[in-house]
N, CA, C and O atoms as a printed pandas DataFrame, in Angstrom:
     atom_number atom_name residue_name chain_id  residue_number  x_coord  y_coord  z_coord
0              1         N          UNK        A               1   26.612  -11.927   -3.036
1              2        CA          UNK        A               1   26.192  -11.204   -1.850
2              3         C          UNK        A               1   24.897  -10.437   -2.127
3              4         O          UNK        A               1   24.578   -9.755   -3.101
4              5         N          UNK        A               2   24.373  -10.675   -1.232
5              6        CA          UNK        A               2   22.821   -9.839   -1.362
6              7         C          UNK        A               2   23.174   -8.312   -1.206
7              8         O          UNK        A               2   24.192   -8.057   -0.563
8              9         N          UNK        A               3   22.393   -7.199   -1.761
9             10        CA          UNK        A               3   22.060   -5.763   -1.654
10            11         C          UNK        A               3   21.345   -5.760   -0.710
11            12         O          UNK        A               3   20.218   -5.420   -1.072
12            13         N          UNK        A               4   21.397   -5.984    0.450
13            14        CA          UNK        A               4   20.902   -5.094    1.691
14            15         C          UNK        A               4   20.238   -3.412    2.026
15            16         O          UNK        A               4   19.226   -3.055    2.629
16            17         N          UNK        A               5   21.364   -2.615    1.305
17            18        CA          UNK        A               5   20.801   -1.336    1.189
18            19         C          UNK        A               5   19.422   -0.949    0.668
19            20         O          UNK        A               5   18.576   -0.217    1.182
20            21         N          UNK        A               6   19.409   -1.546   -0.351
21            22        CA          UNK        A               6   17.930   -1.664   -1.240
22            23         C          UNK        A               6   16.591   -2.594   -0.556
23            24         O          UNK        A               6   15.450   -2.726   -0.998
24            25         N          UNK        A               7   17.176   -3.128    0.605
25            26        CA          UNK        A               7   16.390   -3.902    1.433
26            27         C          UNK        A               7   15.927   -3.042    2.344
27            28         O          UNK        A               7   14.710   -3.153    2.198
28            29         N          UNK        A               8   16.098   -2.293    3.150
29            30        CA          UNK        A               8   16.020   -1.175    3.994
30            31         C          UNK        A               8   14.470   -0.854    4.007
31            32         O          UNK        A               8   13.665   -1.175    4.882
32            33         N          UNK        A               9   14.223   -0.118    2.791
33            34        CA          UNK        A               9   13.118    0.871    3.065
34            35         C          UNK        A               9   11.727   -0.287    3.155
35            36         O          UNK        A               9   10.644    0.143    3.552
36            37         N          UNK        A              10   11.918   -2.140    2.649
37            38        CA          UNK        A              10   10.849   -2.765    2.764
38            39         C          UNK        A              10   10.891   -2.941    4.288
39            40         O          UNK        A              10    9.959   -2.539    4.984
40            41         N          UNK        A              11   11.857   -3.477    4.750
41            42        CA          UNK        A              11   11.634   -3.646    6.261
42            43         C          UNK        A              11   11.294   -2.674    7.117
43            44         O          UNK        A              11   10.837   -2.916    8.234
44            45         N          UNK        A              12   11.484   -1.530    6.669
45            46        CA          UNK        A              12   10.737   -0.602    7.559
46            47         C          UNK        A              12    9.441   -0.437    7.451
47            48         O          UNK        A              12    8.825   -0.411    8.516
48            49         N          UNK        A              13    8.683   -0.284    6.212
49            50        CA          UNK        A              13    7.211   -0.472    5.745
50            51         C          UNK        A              13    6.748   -1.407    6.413
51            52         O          UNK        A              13    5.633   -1.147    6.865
52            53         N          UNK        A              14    7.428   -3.123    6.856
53            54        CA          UNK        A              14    6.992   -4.243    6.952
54            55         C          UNK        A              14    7.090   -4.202    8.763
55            56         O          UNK        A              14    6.687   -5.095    9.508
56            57         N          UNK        A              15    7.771   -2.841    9.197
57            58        CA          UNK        A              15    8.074   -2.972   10.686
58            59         C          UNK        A              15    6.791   -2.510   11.228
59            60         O          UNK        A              15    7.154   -2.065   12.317
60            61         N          UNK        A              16    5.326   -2.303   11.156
61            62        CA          UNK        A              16    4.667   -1.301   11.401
62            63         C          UNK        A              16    3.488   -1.656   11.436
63            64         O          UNK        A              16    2.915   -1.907   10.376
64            65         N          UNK        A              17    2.850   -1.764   12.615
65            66        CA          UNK        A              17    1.751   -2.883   12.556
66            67         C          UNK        A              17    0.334   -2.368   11.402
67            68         O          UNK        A              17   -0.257   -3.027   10.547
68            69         N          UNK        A              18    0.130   -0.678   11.927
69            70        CA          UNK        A              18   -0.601   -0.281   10.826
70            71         C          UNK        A              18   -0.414   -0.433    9.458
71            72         O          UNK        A              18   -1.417   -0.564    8.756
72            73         N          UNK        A              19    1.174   -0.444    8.731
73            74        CA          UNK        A              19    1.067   -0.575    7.414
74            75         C          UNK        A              19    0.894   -2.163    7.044
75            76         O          UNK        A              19    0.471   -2.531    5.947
76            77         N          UNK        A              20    1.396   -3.339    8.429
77            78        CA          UNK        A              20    1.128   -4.544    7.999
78            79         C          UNK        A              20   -0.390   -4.678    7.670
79            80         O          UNK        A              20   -0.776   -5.396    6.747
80            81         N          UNK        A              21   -1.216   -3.978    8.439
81            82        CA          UNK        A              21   -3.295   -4.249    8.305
82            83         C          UNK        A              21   -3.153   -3.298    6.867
83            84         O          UNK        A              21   -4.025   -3.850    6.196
84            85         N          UNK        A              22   -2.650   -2.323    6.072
85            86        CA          UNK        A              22   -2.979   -1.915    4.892
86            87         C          UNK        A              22   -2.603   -2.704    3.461
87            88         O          UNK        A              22   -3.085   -2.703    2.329
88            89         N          UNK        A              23   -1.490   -3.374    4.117
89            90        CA          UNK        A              23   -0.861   -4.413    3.056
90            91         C          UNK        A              23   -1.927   -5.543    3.073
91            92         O          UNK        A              23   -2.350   -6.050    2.034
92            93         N          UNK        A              24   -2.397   -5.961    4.502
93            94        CA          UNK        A              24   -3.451   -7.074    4.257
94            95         C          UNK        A              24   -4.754   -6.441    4.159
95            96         O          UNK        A              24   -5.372   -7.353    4.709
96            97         N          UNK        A              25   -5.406   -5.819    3.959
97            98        CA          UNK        A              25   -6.383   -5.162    3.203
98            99         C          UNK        A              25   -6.096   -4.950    1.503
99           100         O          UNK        A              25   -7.019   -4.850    0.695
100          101         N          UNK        A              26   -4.871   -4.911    1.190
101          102        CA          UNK        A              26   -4.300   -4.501   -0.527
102          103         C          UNK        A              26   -4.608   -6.003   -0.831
103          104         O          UNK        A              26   -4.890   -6.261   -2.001
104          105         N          UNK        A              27   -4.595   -6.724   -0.194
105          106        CA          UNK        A              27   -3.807   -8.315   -0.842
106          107         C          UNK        A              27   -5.417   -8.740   -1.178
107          108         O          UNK        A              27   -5.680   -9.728   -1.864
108          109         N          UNK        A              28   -6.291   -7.994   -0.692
109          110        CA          UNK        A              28   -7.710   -8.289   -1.557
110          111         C          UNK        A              28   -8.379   -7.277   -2.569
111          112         O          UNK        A              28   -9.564   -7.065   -2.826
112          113         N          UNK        A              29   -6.908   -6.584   -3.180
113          114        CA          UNK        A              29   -7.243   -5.864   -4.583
114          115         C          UNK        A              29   -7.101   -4.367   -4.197
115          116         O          UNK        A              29   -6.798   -4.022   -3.054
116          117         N          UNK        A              30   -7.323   -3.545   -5.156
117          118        CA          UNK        A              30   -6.854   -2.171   -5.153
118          119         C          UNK        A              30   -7.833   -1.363   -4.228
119          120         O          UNK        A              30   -8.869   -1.990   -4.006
120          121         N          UNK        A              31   -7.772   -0.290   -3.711
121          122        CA          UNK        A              31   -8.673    0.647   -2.864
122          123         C          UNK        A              31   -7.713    1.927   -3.036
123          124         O          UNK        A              31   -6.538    2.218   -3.261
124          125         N          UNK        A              32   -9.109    2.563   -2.758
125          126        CA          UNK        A              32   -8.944    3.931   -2.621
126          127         C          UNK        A              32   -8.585    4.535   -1.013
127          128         O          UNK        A              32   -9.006    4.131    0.070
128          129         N          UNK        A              33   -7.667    5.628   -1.323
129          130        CA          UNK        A              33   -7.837    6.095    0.105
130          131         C          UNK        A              33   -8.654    5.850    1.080
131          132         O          UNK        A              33   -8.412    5.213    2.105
132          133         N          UNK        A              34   -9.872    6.481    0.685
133          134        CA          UNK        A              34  -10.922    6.678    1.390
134          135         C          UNK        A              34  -11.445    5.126    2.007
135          136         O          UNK        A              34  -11.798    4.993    3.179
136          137         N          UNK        A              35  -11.434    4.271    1.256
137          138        CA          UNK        A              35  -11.771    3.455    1.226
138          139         C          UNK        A              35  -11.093    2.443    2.554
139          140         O          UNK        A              35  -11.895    1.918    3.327
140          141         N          UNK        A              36   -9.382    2.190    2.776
141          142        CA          UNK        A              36   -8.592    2.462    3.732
142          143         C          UNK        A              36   -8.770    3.247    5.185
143          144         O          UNK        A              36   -8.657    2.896    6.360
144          145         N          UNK        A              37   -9.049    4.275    4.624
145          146        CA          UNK        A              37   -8.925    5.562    5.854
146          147         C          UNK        A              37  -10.384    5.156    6.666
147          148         O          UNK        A              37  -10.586    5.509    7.828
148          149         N          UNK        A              38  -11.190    4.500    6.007
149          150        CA          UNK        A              38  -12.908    4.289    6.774
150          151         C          UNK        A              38  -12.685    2.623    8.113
151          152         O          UNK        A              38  -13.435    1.979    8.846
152          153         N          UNK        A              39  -11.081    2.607    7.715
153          154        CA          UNK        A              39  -10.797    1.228    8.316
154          155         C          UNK        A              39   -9.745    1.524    9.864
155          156         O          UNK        A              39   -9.297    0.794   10.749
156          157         N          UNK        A              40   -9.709    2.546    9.649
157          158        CA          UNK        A              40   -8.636    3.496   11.001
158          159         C          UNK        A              40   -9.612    4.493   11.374
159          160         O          UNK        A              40  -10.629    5.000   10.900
160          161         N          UNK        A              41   -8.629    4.602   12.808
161          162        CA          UNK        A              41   -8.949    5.719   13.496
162          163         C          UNK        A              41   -7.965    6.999   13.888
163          164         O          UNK        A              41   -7.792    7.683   14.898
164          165         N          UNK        A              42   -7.336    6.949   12.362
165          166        CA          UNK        A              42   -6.787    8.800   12.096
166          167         C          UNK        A              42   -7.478    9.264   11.139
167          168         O          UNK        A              42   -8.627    8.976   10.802
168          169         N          UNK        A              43   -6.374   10.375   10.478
169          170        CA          UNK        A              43   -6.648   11.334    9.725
170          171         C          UNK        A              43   -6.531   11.094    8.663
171          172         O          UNK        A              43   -6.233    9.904    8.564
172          173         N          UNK        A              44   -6.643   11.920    7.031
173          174        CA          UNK        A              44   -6.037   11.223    6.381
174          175         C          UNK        A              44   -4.147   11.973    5.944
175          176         O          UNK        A              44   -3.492   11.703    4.937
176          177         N          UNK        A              45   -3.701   12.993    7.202
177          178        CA          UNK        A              45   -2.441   12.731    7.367
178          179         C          UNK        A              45   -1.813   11.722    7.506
179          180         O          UNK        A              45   -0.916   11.382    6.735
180          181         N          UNK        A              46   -2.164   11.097    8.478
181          182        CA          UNK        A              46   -1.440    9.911    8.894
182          183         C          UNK        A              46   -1.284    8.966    8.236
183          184         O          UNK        A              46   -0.201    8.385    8.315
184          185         N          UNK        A              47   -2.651    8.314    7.057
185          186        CA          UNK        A              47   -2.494    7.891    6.278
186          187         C          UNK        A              47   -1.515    7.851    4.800
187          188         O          UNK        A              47   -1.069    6.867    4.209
188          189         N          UNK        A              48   -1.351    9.655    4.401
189          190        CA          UNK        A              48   -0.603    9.443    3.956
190          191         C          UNK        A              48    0.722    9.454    4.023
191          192         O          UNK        A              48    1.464    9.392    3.042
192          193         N          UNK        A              49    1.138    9.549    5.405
193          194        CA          UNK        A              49    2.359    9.185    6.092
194          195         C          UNK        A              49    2.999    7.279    5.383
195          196         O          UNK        A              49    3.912    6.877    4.663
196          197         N          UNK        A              50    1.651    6.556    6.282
197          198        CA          UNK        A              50    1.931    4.958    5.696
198          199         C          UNK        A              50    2.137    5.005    4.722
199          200         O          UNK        A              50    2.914    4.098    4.426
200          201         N          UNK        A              51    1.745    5.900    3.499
201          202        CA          UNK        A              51    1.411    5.258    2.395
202          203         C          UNK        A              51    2.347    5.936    1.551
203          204         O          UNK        A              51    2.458    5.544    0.389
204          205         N          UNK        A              52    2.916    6.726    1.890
205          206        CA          UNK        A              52    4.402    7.242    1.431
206          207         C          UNK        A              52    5.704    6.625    1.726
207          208         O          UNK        A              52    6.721    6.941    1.109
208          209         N          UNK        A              53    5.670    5.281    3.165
209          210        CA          UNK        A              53    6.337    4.400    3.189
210          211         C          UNK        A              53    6.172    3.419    2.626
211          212         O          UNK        A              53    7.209    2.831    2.319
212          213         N          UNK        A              54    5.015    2.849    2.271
213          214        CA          UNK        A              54    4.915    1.820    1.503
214          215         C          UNK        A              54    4.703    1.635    0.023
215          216         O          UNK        A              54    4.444    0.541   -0.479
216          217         N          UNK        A              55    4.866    3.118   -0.866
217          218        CA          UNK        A              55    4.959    2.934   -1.935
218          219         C          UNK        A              55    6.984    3.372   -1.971
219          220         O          UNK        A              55    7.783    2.726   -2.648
220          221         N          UNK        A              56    7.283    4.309   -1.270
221          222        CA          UNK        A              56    8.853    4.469   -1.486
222          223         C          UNK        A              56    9.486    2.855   -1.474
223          224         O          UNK        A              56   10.489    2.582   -2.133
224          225         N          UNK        A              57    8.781    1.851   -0.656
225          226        CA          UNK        A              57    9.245    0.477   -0.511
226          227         C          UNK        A              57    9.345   -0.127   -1.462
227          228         O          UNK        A              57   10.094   -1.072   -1.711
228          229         N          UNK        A              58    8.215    0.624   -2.383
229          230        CA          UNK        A              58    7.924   -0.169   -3.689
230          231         C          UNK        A              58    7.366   -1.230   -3.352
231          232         O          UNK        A              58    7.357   -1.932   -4.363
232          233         N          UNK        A              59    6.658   -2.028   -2.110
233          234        CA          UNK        A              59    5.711   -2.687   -1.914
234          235         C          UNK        A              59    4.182   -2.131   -2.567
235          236         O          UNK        A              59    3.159   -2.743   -2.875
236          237         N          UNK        A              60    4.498   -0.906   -2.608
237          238        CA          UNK        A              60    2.303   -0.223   -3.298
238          239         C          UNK        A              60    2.895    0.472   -4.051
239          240         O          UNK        A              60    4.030    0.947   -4.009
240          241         N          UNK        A              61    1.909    0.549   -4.934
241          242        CA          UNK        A              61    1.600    1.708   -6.158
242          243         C          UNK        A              61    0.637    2.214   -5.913
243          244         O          UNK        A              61   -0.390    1.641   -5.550
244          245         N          UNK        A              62    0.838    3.777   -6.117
245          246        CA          UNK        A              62   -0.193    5.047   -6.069
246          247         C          UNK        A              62   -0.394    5.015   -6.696
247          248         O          UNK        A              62    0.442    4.451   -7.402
248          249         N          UNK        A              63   -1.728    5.511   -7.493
249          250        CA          UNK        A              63   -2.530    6.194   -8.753
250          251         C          UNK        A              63   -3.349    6.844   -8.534
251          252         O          UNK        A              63   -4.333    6.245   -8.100
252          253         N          UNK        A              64   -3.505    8.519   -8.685
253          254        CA          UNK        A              64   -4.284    9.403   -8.647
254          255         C          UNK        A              64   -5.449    9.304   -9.343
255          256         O          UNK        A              64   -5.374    9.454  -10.562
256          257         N          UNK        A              65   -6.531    9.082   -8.838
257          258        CA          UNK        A              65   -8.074    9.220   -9.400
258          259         C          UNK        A              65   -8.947   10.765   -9.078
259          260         O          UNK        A              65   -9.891   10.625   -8.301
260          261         N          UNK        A              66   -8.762   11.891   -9.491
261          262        CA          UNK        A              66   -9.461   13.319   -9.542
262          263         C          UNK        A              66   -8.794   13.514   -7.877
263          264         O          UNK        A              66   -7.599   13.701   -7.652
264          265         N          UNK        A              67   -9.631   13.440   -7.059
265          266        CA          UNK        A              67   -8.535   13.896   -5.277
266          267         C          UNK        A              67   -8.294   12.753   -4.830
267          268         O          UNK        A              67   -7.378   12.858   -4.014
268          269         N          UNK        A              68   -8.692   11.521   -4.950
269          270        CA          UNK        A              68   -8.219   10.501   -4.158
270          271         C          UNK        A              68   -7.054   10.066   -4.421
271          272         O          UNK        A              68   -6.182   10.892   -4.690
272          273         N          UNK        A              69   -6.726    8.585   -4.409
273          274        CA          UNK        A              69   -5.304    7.789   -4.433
274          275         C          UNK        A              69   -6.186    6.419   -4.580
275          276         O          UNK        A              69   -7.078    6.003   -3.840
276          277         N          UNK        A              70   -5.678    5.889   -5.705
277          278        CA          UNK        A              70   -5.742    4.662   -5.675
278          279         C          UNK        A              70   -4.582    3.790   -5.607
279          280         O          UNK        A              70   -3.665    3.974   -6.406
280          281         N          UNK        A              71   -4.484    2.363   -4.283
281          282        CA          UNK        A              71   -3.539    1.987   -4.257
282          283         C          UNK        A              71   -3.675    0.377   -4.174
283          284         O          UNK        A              71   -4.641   -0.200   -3.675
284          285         N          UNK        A              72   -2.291   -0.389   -4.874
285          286        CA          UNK        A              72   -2.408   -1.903   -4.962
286          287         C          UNK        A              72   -0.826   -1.875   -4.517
287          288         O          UNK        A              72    0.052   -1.054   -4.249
288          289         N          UNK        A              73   -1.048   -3.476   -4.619
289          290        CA          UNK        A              73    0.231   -3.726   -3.975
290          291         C          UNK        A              73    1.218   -4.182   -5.490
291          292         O          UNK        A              73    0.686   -4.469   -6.563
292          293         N          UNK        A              74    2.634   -4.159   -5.265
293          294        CA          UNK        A              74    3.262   -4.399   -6.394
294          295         C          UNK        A              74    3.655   -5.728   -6.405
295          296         O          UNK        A              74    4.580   -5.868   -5.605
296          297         N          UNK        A              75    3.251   -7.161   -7.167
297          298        CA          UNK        A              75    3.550   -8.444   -6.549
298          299         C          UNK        A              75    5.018   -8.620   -7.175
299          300         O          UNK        A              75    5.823   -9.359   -6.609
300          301         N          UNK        A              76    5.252   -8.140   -7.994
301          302        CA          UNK        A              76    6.830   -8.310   -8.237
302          303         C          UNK        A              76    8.088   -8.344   -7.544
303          304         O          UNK        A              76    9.062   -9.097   -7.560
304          305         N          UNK        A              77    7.566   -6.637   -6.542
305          306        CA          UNK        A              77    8.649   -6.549   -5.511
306          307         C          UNK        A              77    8.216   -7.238   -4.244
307          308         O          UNK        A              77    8.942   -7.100   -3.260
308          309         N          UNK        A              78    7.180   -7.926   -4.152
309          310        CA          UNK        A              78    6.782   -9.088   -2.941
310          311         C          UNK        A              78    7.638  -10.062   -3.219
311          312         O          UNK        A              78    8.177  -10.731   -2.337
312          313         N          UNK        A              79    7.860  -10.246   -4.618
313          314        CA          UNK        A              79    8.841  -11.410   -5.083
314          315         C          UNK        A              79   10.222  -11.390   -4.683
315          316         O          UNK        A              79   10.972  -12.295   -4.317
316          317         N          UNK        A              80   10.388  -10.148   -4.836
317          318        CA          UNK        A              80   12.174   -9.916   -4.673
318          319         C          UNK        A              80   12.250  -10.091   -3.035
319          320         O          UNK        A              80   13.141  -10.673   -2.415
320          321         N          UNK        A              81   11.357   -9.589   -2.619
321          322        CA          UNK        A              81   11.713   -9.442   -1.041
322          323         C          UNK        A              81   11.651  -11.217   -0.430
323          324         O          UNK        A              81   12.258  -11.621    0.562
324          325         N          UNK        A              82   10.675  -12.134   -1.415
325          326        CA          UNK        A              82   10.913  -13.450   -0.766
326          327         C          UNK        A              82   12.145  -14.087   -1.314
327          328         O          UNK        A              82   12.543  -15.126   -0.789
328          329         N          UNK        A              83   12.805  -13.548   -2.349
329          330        CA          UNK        A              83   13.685  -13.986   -3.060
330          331         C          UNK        A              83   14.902  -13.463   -1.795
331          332         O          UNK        A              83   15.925  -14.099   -1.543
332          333         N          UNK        A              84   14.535  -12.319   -1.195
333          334        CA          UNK        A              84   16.021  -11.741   -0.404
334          335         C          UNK        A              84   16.166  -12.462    0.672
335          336         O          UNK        A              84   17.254  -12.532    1.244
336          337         N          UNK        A              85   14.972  -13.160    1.136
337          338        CA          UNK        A              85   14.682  -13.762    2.170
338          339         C          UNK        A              85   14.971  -15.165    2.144
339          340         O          UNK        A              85   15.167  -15.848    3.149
340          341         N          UNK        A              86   14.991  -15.565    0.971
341          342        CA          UNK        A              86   15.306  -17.178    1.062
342          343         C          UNK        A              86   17.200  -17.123    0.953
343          344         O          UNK        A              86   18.096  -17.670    1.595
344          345         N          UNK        A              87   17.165  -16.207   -0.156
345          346        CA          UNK        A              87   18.774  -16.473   -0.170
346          347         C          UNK        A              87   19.618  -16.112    1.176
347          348         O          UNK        A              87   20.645  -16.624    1.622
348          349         N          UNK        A              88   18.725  -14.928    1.711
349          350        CA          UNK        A              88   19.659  -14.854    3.099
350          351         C          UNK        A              88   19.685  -15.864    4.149
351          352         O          UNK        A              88   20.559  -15.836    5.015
352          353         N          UNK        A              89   18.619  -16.906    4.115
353          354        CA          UNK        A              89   18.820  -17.832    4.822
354          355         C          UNK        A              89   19.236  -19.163    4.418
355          356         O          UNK        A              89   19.447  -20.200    5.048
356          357         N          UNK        A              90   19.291  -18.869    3.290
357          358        CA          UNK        A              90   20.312  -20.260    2.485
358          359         C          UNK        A              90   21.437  -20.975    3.640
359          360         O          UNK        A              90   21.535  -20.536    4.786
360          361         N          UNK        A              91   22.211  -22.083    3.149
361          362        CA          UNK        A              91   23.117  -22.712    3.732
362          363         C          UNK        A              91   24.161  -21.884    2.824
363          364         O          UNK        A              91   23.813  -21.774    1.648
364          365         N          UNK        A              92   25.347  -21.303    3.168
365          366        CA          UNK        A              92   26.341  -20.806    2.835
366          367         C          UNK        A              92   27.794  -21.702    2.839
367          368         O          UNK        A              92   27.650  -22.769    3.436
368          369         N          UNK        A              93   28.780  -21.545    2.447
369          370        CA          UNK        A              93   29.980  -21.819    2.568
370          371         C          UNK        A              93   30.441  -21.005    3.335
371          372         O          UNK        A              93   30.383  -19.788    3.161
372          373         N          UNK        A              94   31.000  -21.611    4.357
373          374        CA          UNK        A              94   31.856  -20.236    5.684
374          375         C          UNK        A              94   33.027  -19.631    4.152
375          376         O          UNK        A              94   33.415  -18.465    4.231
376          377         N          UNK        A              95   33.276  -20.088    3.472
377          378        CA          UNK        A              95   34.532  -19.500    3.051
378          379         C          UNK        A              95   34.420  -17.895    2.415
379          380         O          UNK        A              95   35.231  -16.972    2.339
380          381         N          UNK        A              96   33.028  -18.056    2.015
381          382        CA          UNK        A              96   32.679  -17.117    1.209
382          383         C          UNK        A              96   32.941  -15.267    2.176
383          384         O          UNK        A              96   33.060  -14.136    1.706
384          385         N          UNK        A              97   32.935  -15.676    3.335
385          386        CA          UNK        A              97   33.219  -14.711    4.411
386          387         C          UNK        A              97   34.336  -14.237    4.400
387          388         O          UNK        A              97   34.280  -13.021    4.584
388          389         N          UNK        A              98   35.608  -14.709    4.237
389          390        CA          UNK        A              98   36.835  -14.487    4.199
390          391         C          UNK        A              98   37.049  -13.959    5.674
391          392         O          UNK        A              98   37.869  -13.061    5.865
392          393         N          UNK        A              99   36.368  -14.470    6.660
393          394        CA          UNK        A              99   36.931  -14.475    8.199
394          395         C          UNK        A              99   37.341  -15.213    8.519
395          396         O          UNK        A              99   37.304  -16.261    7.873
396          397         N          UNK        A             100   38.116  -15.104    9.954
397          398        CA          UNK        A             100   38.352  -16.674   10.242
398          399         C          UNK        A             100   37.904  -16.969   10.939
399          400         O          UNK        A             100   37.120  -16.089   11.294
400          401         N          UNK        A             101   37.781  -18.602   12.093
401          402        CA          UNK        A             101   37.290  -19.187   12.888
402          403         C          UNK        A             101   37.452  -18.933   14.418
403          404         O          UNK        A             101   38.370  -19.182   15.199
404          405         N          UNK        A             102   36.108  -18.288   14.578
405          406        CA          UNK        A             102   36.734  -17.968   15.846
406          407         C          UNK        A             102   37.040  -18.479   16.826
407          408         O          UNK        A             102   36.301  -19.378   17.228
408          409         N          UNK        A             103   38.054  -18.183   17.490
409          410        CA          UNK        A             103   38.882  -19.665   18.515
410          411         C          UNK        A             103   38.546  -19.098   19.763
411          412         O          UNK        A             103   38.457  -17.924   20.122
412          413         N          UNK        A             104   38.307  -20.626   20.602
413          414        CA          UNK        A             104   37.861  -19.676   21.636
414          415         C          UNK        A             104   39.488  -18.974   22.733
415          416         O          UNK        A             104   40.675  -19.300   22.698
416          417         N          UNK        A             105   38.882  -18.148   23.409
417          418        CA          UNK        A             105   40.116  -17.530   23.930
418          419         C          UNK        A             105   40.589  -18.459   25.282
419          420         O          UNK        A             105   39.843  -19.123   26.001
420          421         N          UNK        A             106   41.576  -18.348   25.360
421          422        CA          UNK        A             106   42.215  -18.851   27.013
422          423         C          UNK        A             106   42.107  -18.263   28.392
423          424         O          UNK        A             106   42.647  -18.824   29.346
């Protein structure tokens, strides 16, 4: 059975159209805040709003450079998340459910 719980905090990072454009901006190498923030039209609150969801996801890694943030993406846990994704859509054995079949009613 898959861990679902531990699945949680990527799908929420991945629910979000702004953090989807920061993830595809990462996927062409590391940047700095600033660097990010010159690509929106907020603050850099808001920014680090996203970016406190998407490293808790463990999709990005932070690294402090003097005041900025430098951030990349983590390809490992990109891995796990395609790994959660294939197995959840695998072909299964109904048995493995231990339900039964549902009949239709009369």
């Amino acid at each position: 059975m898959q861990n679902y719980t531990d699945s949680i905090p990527v799908f929420k990072a991945l629910a979000d159209e702004t953090r989807l454009q920061i993830l595809d901006m990462l996927s062409s190498g590391e940047s700095c805040a600033c660097r990010l923030l010159d690509h929106f039209n907020f603050k850099q609150p808001t920014l680090s709003y996203h970016m406190k969801i998407l490293t808790e996801s463990g999709l990005v890694r932070g690294v402090r450079d003097g005041t900025w943030m430098r951030y990349s993406l983590v390809p490992d846990r990109f891995a796990e998340v395609q790994d959660f994704l294939t197995a959840l859509f695998e072909e299964k054995d109904a048995r493995l459910f231990d339900t039964p079949v549902c009949r239709k009613s009369s």
